[in-house]
ZAMARGU-4260 file (C-alpha; in steps of 0.2 Angstrom, whole numbers, plus 5000, padded with zeros to 4 digits):
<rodrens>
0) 5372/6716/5405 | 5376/6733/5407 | 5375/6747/5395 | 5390/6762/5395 | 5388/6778/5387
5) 5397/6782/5372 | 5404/6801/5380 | 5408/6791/5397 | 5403/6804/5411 | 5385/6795/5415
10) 5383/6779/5426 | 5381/6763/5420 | 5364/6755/5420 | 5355/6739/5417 | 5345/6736/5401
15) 5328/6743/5409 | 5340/6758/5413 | 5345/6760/5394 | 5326/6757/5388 | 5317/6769/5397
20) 5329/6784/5397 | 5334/6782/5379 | 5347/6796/5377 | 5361/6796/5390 | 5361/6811/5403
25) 5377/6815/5397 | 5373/6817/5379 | 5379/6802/5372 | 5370/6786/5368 | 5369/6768/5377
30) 5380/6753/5371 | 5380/6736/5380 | 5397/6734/5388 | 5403/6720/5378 | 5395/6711/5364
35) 5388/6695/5368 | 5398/6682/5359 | 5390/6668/5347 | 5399/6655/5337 | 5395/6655/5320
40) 5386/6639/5321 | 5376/6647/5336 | 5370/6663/5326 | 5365/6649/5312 | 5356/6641/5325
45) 5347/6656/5331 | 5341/6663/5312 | 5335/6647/5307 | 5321/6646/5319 | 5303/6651/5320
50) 5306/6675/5320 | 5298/6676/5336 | 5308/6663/5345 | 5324/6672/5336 | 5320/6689/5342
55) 5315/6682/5360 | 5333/6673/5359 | 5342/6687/5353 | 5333/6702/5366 | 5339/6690/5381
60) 5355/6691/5378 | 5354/6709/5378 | 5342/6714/5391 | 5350/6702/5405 | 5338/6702/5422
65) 5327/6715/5415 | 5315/6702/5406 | 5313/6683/5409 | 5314/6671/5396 | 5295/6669/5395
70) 5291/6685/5398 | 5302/6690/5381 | 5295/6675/5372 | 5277/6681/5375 | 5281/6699/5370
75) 5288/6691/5353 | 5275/6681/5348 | 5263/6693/5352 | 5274/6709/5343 | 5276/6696/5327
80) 5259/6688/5327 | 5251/6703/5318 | 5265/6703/5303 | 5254/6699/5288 | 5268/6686/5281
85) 5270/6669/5291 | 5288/6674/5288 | 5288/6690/5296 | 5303/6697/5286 | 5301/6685/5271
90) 5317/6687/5256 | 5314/6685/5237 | 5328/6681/5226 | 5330/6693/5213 | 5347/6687/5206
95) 5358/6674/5203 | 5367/6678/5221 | 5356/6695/5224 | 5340/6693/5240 | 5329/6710/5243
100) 5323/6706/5262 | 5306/6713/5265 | 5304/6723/5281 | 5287/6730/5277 | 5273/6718/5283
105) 5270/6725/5300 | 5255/6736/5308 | 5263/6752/5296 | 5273/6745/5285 | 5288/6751/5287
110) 5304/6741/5296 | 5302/6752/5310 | 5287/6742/5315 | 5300/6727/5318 | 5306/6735/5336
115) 5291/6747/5341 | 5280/6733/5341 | 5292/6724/5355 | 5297/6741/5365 | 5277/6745/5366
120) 5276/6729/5377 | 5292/6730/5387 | 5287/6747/5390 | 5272/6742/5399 | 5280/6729/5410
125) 5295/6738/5413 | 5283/6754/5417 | 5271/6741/5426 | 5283/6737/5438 | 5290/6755/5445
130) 5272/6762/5443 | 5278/6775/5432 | 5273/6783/5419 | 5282/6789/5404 | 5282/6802/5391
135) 5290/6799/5373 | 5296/6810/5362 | 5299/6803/5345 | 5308/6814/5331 | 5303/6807/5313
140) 5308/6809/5294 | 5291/6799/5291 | 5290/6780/5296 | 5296/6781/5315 | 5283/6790/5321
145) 5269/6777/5314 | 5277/6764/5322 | 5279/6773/5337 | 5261/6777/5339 | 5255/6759/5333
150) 5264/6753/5345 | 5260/6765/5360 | 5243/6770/5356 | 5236/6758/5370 | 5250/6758/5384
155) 5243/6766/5398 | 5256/6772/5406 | 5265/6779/5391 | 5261/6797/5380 | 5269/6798/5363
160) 5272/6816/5356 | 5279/6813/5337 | 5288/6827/5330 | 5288/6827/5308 | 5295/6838/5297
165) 5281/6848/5289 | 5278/6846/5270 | 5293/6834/5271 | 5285/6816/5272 | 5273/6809/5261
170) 5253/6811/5262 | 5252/6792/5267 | 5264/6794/5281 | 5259/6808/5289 | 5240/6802/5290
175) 5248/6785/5296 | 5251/6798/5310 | 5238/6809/5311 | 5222/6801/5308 | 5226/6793/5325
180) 5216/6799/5338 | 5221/6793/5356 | 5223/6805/5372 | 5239/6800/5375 | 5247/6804/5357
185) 5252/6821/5350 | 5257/6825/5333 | 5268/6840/5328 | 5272/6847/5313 | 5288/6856/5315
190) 5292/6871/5303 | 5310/6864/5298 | 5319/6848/5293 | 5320/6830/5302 | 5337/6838/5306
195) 5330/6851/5315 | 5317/6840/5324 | 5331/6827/5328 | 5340/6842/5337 | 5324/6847/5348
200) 5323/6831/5353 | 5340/6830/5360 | 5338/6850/5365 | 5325/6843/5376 | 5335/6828/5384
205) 5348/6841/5390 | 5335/6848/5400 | 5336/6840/5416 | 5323/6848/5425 | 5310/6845/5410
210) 5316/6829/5407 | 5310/6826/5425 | 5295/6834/5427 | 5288/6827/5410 | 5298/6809/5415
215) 5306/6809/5396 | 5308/6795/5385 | 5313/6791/5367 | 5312/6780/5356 | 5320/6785/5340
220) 5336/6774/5337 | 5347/6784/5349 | 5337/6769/5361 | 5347/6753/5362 | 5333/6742/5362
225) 5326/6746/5346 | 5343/6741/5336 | 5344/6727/5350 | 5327/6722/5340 | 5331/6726/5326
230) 5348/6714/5326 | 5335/6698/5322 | 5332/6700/5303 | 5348/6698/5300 | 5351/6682/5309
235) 5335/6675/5301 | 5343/6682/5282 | 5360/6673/5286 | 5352/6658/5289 | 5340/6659/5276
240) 5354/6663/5261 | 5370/6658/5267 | 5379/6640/5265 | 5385/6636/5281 | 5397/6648/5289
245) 5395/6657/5271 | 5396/6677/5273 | 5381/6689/5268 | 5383/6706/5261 | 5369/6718/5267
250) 5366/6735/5259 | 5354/6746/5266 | 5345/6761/5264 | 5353/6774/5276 | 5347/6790/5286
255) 5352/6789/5305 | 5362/6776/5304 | 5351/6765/5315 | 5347/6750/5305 | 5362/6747/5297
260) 5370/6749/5314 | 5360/6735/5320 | 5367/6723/5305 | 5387/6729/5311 | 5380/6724/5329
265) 5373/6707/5323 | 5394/6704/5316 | 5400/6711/5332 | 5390/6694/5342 | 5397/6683/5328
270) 5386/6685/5314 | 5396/6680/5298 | 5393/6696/5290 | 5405/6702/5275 | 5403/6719/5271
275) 5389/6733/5277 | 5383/6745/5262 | 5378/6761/5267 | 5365/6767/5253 | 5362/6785/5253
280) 5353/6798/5243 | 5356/6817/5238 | 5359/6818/5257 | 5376/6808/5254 | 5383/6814/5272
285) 5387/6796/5277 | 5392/6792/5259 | 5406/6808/5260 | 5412/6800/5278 | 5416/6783/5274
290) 5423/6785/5257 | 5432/6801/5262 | 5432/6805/5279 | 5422/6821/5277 | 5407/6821/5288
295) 5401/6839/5284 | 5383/6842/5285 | 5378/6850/5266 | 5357/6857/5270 | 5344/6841/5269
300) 5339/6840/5249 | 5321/6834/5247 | 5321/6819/5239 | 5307/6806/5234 | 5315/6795/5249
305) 5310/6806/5263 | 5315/6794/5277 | 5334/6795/5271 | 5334/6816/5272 | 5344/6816/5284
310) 5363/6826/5288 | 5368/6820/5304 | 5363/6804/5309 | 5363/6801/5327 | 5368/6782/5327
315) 5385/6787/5318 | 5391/6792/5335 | 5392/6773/5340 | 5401/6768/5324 | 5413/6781/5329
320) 5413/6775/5347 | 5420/6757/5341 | 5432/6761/5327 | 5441/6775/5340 | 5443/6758/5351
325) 5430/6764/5364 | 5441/6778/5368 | 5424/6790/5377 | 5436/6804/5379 | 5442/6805/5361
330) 5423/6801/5354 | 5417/6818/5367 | 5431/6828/5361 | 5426/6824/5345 | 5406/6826/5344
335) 5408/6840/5355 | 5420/6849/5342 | 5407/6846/5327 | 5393/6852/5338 | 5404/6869/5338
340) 5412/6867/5320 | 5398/6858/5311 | 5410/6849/5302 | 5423/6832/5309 | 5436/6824/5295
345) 5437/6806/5302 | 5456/6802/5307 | 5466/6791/5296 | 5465/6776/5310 | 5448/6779/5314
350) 5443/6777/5296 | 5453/6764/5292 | 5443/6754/5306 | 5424/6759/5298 | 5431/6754/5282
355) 5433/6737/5287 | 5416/6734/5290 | 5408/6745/5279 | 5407/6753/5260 | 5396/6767/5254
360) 5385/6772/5238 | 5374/6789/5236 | 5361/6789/5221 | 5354/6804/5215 | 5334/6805/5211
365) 5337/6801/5193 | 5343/6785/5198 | 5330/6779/5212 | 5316/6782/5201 | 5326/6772/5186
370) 5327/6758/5199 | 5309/6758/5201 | 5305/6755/5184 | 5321/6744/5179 | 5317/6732/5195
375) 5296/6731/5191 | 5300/6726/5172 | 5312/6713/5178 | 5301/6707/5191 | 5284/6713/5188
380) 5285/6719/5209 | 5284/6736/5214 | 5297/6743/5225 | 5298/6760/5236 | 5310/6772/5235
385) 5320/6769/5248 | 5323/6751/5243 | 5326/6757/5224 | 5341/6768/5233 | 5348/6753/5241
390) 5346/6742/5226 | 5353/6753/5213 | 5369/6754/5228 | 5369/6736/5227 | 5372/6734/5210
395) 5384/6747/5209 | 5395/6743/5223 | 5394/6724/5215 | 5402/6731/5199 | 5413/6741/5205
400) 5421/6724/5214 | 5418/6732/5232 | 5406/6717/5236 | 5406/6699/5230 | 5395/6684/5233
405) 5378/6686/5239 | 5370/6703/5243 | 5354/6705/5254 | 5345/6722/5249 | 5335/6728/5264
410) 5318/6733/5260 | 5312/6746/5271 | 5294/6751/5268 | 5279/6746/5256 | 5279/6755/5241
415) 5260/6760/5245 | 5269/6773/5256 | 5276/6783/5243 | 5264/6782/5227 | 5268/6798/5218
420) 5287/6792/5217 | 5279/6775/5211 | 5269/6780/5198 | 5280/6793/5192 | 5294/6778/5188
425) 5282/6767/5182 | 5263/6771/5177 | 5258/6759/5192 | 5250/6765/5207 | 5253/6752/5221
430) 5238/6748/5232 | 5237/6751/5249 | 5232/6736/5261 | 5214/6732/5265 | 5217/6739/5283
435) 5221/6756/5276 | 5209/6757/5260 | 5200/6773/5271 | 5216/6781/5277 | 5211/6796/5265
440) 5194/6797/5275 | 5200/6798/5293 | 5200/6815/5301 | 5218/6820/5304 | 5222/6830/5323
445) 5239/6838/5322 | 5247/6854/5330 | 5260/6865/5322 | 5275/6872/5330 | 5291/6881/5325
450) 5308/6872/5326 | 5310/6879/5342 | 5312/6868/5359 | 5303/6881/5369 | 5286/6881/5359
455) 5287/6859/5359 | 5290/6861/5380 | 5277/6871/5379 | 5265/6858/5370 | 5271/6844/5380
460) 5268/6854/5398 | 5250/6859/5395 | 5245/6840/5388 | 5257/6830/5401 | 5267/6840/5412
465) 5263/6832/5431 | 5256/6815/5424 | 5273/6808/5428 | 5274/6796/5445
</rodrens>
């Protein structure tokens, strides 16, 4: 399998080529070639068995040569083992055609655990093998960078420099972060928004020089391998809900577009999904683009769902790359003209495409925190934020007749992540897990930075400029 950029100007490169470099050298991000075809009755097959064996199924189609099949299988089981569910993404019914799939019983309880926990172990043989070492700069809005450092924290041949927004994630979050203390991890607390972290990160890619001295890697979800992972939970819901060759709804909470990106690659290899709900916040970008065309960015709004305050959202380059049929010099022209404009109005055709795959909801603040409290008195369960803004979507795009039939409701986090927003909705403070009952206590060791690429070159050069080989 070979992995083309989205811009078209850089080579080709295998899986291993896509995993470690993350962001393409030309700007633009890595997509496999062709989609790997499954018959419905083969996707059935693959989400109906045991989640590691599904995941180890699903990372061979996409990884080729890089990783054997038993070499895949043992990173799987081991990445899964930890999950504190036996189901690893377990789904409770919550209506008469209406699941919530529960992405949050990983190492940080967050969904993003779902592919870290896998790239952490690929990035040691893969590294293992050239006798490289790697540097990785992760941009986070709050959950990513957890994941990344769980997952990381141990490699030896990998450092891990996490970028936040400062003030703009929740107390849990960032000490999920800092209270890590490992010599091969930095966090930063950037003076600006994930926005603004987001476009140090890519700042820094365009850096060749840097990108070589430091050898520079990501893995936010501009790297294929993590929605490559991230394609399994929806194979293993399919299966789970569907009658037969039955298609699934999935509405999902939204900020760079990754994980829902993942669900539309999972229908791409033959999945038999139906529709893909894009569920937004205040920051309703992605909302104004598919239901209008008008991908603008407003200014990120803090919200109670920090993870989705987000305005451009890196992943929607490769939903533009598909629905312009591929076309790498209309996608350039394109993202090269909103870099300069700060604005793009999607074309007729091109929308017309997204649309067939995709619908869109924004919920205000008013309405997550409602959605809190209706869904706990209904069910006695607490849920985050970001799930309540996916859920109240659900409903609403269900009403409006925009989806029909059975509806999976992604849950991306623990609602022990975000208790103020919690508690405000319904007197109940949820409870974090035992693992975490001294989070409060651990010392925290974080630097600060402006939103300037200069001063996070400069933190990465003096900690591990040269360690490269």
């Amino acid at each position: 399998m070979e992995y083309i950029s989205t811009r078209g100007a850089a080579r080709a490169v295998d899986f291993e080529g896509a995993l470690l470099a993350g962001l393409a050298p030309d700007g633009g991000l890595y997509m496999p070639v062709h989609w790997p075809p499954l018959s419905a009755k083969e996707a059935r097959a693959i989400g109906e068995k045991p989640y590691a064996d599904a995941a180890a199924h699903i990372l061979e189609l996409f990884a080729g040569d890089t990783f054997d099949a038993a070499d895949l299988k043992t990173m799987a089981s081991e990445a899964y083992g930890g999950f504190d569910d036996p189901a690893v993404a377990p789904l409770r019914q919550v209506g008469d055609e209406d699941y919530i799939l529960e992405l949050f019983h990983g190492p940080t309880l967050a969904f993003k655990d779902f592919a870290m926990q896998v790239l952490g172990r690929m990035f040691d043989v893969a590294l293992e093998r050239r006798n490289e070492t790697l540097t990785i700069i992760v941009a986070t809005s709050g959950d990513t960078g957890s994941a990344a450092i769980e997952a990381l924290k141990s490699c030896a041949r990998v450092n891990v420099v996490v970028l936040h927004p400062e003030g703009r994630v929740s107390d849990v979050q960032r000490r999920m972060m800092t209270s890590v203390i490992a010599p091969n991890v930095c966090n930063v607390a950037v003076d600006g928004s994930f926005d603004d972290c987001q476009a140090i990160v890519k700042s820094l890619f365009a850096d060749e020089a840097f990108v070589r001295d430091v050898r520079l890697g990501g893995v936010n979800s501009i790297n294929w391998a993590r929605l490559a992972a991230q394609t399994v939970y929806y194979f293993t819901a399919c299966a789970s809900v569907a009658e037969g060759d039955e298609p699934v709804n999935f509405v999902v909470p939204t900020g760079n577009f990754g994980d829902v990106f993942a669900g539309y690659a999972a229908k791409r290899m033959g999945l038999p999904v139906a529709r893909l709900g894009v569920a937004a916040n205040a920051n309703d970008i992605l909302h104004r683009a598919i239901s209008a065309g008008d991908y603008t960015p407003h200014g990120v709004k803090p919200t109670a769902s920090p993870s989705m305050d987000i305005q451009v959202a890196s992943n929607f380059e490769r939903l533009l790359f598909e629905a312009k049929g591929r076309d790498h010099d209309a996608l350039r022209s394109g993202m090269e003209s909103f870099a300069c404009e700060k604005s793009m109005k999607i074309d007729v055709e091109t929308l017309a495409a997204i649309r067939e795959d995709f619908v869109s909801a924004a919920v205000t603040q008013e309405e997550t925190l409602n959605e809190i409290a209706r869904h706990e008195k209904a069910t006695g369960d607490l849920i985050d934020p970001h799930t309540a803004v996916a859920r109240s979507a659900a409903i609403r795009l269900r009403d409006e007749g925009a989806l029909s039939g059975k509806v999976v409701t992604l849950s991306t986090a623990h609602p022990a992540k975000f208790p103020d927003a919690v508690k405000q909705a319904t007197g109940r403070t949820p409870e974090l897990p035992e693992r975490y009952a001294d989070l409060f206590e651990r010392p925290e060791d974080m630097r600060k930075a402006p939103a300037d690429p200069a001063a996070i070159k400069t933190i990465i050069s003096e900690l591990f400029s040269g360690s490269a080989s």
